[in-house]
N, C-alpha and C positions, 0 to 999 in steps of 0.2 A: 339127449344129444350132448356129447362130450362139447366142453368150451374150446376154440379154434386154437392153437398152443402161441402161433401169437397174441391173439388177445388177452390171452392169461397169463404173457409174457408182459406184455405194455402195461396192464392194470397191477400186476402186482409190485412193478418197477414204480407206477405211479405212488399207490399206497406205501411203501415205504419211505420213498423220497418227501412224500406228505406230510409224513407218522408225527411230527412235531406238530406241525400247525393244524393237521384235522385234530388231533387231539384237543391244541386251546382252543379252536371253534367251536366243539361239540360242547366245551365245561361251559363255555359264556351260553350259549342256546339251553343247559338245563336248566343252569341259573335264570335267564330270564322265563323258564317256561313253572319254573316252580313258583312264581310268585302270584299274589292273590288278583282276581281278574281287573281290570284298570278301573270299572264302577265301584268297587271295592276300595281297591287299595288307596284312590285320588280322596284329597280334600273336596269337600261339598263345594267349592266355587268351581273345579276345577269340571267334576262332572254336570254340572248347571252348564258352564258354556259349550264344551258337548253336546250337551243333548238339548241346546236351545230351542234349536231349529225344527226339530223332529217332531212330527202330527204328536196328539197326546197318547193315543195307545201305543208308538213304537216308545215313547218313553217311560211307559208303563212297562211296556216288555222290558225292556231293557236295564230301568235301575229298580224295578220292584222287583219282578218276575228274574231276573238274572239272567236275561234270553240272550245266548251270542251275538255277536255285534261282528259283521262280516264289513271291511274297510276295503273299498270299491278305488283301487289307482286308474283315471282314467288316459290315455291318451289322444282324444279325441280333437279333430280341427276336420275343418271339410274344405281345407289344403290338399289332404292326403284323401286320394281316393280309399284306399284301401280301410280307412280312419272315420272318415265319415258316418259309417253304418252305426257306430259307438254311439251316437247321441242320446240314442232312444235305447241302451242296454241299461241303464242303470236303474230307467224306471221295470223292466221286465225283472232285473236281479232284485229289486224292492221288493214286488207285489209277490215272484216264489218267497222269500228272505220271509214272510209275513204268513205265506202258507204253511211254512214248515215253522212255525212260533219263533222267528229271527228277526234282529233287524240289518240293514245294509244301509250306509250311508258312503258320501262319493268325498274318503279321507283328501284326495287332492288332484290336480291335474299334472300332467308332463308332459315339455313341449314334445313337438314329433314334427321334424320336419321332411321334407321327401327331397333326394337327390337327386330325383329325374327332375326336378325344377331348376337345383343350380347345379346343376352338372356342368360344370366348364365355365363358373360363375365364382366371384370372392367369398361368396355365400358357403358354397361348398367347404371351404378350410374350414369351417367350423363342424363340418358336420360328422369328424369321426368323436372329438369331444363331447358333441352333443349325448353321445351316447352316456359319458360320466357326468353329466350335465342332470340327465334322467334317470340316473342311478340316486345323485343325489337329492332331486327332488322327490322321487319315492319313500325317501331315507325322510324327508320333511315330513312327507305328509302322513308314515307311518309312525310316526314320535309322538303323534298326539295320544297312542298308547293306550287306545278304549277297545284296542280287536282283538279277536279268538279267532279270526282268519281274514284270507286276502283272496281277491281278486283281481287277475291283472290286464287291464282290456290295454293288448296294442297287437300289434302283426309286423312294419316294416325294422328298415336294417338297424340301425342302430335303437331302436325303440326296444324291443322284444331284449336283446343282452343288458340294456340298460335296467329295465324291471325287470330281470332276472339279476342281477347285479345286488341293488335297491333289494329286495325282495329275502335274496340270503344274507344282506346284512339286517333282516329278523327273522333267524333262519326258524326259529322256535315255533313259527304262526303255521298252519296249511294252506297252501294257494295252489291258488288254479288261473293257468291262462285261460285267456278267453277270446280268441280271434274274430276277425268277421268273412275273411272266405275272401276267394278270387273274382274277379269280377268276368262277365262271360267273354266268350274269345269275339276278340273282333279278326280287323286283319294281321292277318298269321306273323308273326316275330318274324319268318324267314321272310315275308315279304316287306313290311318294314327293313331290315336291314339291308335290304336290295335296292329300296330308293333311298335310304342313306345313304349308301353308296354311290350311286349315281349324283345325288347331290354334292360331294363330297368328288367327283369328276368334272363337275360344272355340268350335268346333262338333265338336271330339270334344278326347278328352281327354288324358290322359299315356299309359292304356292304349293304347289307340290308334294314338297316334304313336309309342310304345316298338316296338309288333308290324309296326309297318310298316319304320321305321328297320330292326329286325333281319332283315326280310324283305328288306329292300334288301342289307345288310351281312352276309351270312349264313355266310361258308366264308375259307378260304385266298385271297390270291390280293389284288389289287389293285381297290381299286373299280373301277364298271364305269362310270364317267360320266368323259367328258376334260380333266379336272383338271389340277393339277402336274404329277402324280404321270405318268403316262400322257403327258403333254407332254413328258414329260424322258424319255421310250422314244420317241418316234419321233424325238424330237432326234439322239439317239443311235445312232438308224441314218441320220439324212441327214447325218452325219459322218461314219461308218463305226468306229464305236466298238464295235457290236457284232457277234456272228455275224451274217451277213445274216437279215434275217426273224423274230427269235428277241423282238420285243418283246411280242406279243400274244397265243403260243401259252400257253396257261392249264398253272397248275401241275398235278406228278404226273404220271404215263405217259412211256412209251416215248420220245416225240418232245422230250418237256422235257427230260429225263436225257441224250440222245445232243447236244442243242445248250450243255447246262452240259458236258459233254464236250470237244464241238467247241474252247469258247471257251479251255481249256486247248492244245489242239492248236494253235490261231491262235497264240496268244501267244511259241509254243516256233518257231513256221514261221520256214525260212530268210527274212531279208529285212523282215521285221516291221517297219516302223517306227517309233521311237519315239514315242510323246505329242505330243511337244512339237513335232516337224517335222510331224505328223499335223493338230494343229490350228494351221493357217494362216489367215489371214482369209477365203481363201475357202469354209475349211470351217465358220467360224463364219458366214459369211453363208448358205451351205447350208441349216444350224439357223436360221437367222431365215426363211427363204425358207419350209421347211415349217413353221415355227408360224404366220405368217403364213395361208399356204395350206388349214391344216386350222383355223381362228379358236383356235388355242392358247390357255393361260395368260397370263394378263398376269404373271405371278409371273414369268415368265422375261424381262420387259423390266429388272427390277433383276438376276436371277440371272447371265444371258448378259454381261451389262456386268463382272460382276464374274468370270468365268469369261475374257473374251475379257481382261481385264487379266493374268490369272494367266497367260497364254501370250504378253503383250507386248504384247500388240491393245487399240487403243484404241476403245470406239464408242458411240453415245450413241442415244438418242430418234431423233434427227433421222435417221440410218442406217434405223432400225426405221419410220418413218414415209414414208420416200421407197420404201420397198422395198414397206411395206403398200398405198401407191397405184398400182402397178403387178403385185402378185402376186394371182394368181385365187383367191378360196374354191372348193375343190372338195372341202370334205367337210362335212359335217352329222351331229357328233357331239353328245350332249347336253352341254352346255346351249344349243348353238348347232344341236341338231333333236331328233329325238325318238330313235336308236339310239345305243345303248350301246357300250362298245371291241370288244364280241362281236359284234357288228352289223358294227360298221367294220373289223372281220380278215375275216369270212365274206362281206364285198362286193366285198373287194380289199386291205384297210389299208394299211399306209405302201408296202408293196409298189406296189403301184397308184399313190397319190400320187407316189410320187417318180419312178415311170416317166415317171407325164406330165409334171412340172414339169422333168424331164431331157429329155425330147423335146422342149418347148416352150421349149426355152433358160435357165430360169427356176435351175436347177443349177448350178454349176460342176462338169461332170465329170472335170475333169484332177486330180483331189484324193486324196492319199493315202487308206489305209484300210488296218483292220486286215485284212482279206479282199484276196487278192492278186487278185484281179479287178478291183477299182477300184467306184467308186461306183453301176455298172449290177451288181452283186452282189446288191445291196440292192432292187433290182427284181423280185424272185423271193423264192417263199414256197418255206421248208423242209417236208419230209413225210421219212417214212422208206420206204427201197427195202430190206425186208428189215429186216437192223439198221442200216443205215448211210442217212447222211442224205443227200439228194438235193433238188435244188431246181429248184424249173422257174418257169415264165413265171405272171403271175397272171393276163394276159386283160384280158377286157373287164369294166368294170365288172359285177359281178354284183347291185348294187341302186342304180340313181341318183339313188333319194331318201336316200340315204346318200353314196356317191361317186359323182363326175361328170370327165369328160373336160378339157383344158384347155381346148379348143375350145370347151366349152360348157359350163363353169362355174355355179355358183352366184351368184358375184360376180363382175364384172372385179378387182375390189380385195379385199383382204385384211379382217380383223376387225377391226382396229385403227385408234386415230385418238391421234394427236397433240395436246392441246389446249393454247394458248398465250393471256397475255392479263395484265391487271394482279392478275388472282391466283398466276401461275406458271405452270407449265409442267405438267402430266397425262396419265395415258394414258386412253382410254377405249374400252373392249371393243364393237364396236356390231355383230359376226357373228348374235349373238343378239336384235339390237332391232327391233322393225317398224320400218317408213319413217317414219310418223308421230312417233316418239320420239329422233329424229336431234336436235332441235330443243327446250329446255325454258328456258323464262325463268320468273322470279317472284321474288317476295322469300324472299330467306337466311329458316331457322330454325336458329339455332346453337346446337348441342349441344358441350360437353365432352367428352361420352364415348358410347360408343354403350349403356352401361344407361339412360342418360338420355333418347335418342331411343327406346327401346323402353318404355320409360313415358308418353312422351310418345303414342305409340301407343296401347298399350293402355287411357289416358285418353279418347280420340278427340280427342286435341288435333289431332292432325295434321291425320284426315278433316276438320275442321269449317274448319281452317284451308285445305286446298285448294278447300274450296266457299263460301269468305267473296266476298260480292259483290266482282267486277272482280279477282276474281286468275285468272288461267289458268293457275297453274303453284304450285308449289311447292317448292323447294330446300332441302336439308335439308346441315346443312354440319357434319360431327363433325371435331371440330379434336385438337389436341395428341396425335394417333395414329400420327406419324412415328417414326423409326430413334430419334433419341435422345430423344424425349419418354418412349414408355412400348416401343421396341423393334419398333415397325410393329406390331404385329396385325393376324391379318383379321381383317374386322370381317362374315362369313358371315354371321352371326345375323341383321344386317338385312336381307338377301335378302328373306323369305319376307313379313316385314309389310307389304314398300314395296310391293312383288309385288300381293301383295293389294290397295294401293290402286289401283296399275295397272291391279289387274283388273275394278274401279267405273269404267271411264275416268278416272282423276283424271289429273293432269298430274303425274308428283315424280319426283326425280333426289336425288341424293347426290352431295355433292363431300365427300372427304377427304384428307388428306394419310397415313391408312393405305392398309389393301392389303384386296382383297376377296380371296373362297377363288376358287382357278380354275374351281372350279364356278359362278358367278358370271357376270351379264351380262345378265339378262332387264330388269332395271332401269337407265334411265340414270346412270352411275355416272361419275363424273372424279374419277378415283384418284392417289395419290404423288403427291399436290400437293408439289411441288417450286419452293422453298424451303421447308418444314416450319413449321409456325406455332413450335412451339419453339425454333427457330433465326433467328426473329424475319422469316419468308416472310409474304408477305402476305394469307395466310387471319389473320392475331391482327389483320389489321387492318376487318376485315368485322366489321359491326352487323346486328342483326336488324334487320328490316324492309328491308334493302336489297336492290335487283333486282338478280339473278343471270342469268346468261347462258348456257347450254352449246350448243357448236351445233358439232356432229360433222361437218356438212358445209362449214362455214367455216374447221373446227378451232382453235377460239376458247373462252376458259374467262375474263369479264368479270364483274368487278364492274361494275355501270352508276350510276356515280356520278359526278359533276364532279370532272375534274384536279384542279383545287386545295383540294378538299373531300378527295378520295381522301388527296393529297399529306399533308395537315397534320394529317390522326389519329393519332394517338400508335398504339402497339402493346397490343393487350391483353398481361397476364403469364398465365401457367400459373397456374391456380387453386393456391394451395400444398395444401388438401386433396389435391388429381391425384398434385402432386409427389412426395407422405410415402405416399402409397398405392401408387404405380408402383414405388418404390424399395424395398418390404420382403416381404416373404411369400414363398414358392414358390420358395425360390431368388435372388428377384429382386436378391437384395443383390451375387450374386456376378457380375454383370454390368453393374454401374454403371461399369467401364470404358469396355463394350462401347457402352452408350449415348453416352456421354461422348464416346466418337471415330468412333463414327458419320457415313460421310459420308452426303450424300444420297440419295435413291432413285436421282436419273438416274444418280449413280456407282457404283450397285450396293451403297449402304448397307454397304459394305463397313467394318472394323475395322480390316484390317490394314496399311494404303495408305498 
């Protein structure tokens, strides 16, 4: 199958733009890959406290025998449901590691924390950092400089970019992710969000909404709605980062154990590739190609950016936007339909997608992988034949109000939209909006912050505001919420009230220069306003009452105001109450770095650049 001609438009625009820095990333990866193995090359005290710890025959293996030494990054807390199951892999990655004449030790931990806990909490501002937080902890705990390969146990949002991050800054080593799978459906995300809502009207109460959330969130395993978290698992197999198949199979049993197995065997296989030859731009265009194609995370338009840097690769908005107007939606995950990741593994899951966006050109199949088959690997769902794993073909879609063909699509185009304009630059999720909400003008209401706009809510300042004679719209505009204001937050929480005015027919959008949760989308939303109002972008420079503009099919994000009225406004400042409140409590103090060199969203809000 011919390559799709945008796709080999965007990837070859990538690699040139690169061509300098993939280059010096490639010389420092041969360089460290030509040197002699760390048992070897280290002073005798150096390999003694290494391998202190270790029974006497892995140290036997290891500094007599020469046997690879596989460095185990764990993510584990049982905070995170999704994280949990981690406890007990690293003794399973031991006892294969020992089968196949290897040893595996557990190089370091990395925190992970989950945003469904502080979502709409102080807590939350740290949590896009966290992600470079866990990049450099990787970086610690791979320094110790005794491995011939990696392993990288995590699954949620900012965890998974982070040690993938970590991971290619030693791009020389081979690694393999290693997830633990979603946890089983409880009650349906469309039902959850429907007593959200309600509660969020005053019409049931804490009880309520406490026993439904727990009904939603109720076991091990990864939420069941396609999040981050769950974005950053299929990412992961249309790179080939993981065991083929292995993102969606739910924790515990037979078939999870033998594929946390497998992914130690891959790692030790002759010929494995490194990381860092692994992810090439046309593997990172891959990973856009399927977020794209399933209306992924927007969380991954800052993460990928900052991921494709860590391996040399340069790429922006604009790459993600030329790729969304030519790749097909063919899956209808919640928030963008009504099934869950259980839904979208038992219809066909990435299996299925990536067969068709590989047949339909929409791939690059000549792309490394950790599985020596190549990128049709990943085409095929695992089961077990006996005790040993076997994988076959997934077929034809088995629900197509879930997955759909490439031929016959849900979209011709992707979830995403680019918006552009004298406010900045935005991205805007529209897989999940009717036709009619493509389009919202009205005048700005500007909030500080979003406890502000959720008062203004519960006031009914807003409803009365969108049903004021001669307004047709509403725009609700929460500022000073970027990278270095208060650390990006999502800002989740206002999902479910704007929802609700959506759901009266009113007309209302949100523009901010934070970030929504990947579950996120049913409301028109123009997100990582880029320039950041606290970096002096031009949301500080919008007044209330002024007509706003979003329009997802022009790809346009306007203030409607005269040039030279726009031109001659001074800039609002950051309220200093915001400022003295962002900078203390929860931690907050010990990332006023982090904020301080903060780039911006389109460049992956990255710290370390």
């Amino acid at each position: 199958m011919t390559l799709q001609a945008t796709v080999n438009q965007v990837t070859r625009r990538i690699r040139q733009r690169s061509e300098p820095h993939r280059a010096a990333y490639l010389a420092r990866l041969a360089a460290a890959a030509q040197r002699d193995r760390g048992a070897d090359r280290m002073g005798c005290a150096n390999v003694a406290h290494a391998v202190a710890a270790l029974p006497a025959n892995d140290k036997l293996r290891l500094v007599a025998h020469k046997a690879p030494n596989i460095a185990i990054i764990n993510a584990y807390n049982d905070m995170l449901s999704a994280h949990a199951p981690l406890q007990h892999y690293p003794d399973l990655i031991k006892d294969e590691a020992r089968r196949l004449g290897a040893t595996a030790q557990v190089a370091g931990g990395v925190p992970a924390m989950c945003d469904g806990v502080t979502q709409g909490t102080p807590g939350m501002e740290l949590s896009l950092f966290s992600r470079d937080v866990i990049a450099m902890a990787t970086a610690v705990s791979l320094s110790h400089d005794m491995f011939d390969a990696a392993l990288m146990l995590g699954v949620c949002d900012k965890i998974v970019p982070g040690l993938l991050i970590g991971a290619l800054h030693f791009g020389h080593l081979p690694t393999v992710f290693v997830p633990a799978g979603p946890m089983t459906s409880g009650l349906s995300n469309t039902a959850k969000s429907r007593v959200r809502e309600q509660a969020a009207q005053g019409l049931v109460g804490r009880p309520a909404l406490l026993e439904a959330e727990q009904a939603a969130y109720h076991s091990i395993g990864t939420c069941t709605f396609y999040g981050t978290a769950n974005s950053n698992q299929l990412l992961l197999e249309a790179m080939g980062l993981h065991v083929p198949g292995t993102a969606f199979v739910n924790p515990g049993g037979a078939l999870r154990e033998q594929l946390t197995r497998e992914a130690a065997r891959l790692v030790l296989a002759p010929g494995v590739p490194a990381i860092g030859r692994l992810v090439d731009e046309r593997a990172i265009v891959n990973a856009m190609v399927a977020l794209l194609a399933t209306g992924g995370s927007t969380n991954h338009l800052i993460h990928w950016v900052a991921v494709a840097r860590s391996a040399g690769l340069v790429i922006d908005w604009d790459d993600f936007a030329e790729l969304s107007a030519a790749v097909p939606l063919l899956a209808r995950v919640y928030p963008n339909g009504s099934a869950d990741v259980n839904q979208f593994q038992a219809a066909g899951g990435p299996g299925y997608v990536l067969r068709e966006l590989l047949d339909a050109g929409f791939l690059h199949p000549d792309v490394l992988t950790v599985s020596a088959g190549g990128l049709r690997d990943y085409t095929r769902e695992p089961a077990l034949d006996g005790e040993r794993l076997a994988w076959h073909d997934v077929g034809a879609s088995r629900d197509e109000a879930v997955v759909r063909p490439a031929s016959a699509p849900f979209s011709t185009s992707g979830g995403l939209q680019l918006l552009t304009g004298n406010l900045g630059r935005s991205v805007m999720k529209t897989s999940s909006l009717p036709e009619d909400r493509l389009v919202i003008e009205g005048p700005a209401r500007i909030f500080e912050s979003q406890e502000a706009l959720l008062a203004a809510y519960k006031a009914g300042e807003l409803e009365r505001a969108c049903l004021a004679p001669g307004v047709g719209g509403l725009v609700c505009v929460v500022r000073w919420q970027g990278p270095q204001a208060n650390g990006m937050p999502e800002l989740h929480k206002l999902t479910p009230p704007l929802a609700v005015l959506q759901g009266k027919g009113l007309r209302v959008a949100l523009v901010t220069d934070g970030r929504m949760s990947g579950a996120s989308g049913k409301v028109p939303a123009a997100i990582h306003v880029s320039p950041e109002a606290a970096a002096g972008g031009p949301l500080a420079r919008l007044r209330d009452g002024d007509l706003v503009r979003l329009d997802a099919v022009a790809g346009t994000l306007q203030a409607l105001v005269p040039q030279p009225q726009w031109a001659s406004r001074s800039l609002a400042e950051m309220p200093a109450d915001l400022i003295a409140a962002n900078g203390v409590g929860m931690g907050r103090e010990l990332f006023a770095g982090m904020r301080r060199n903060a780039l911006v969203a389109e460049e992956g809000a990255s710290t370390w650049l």
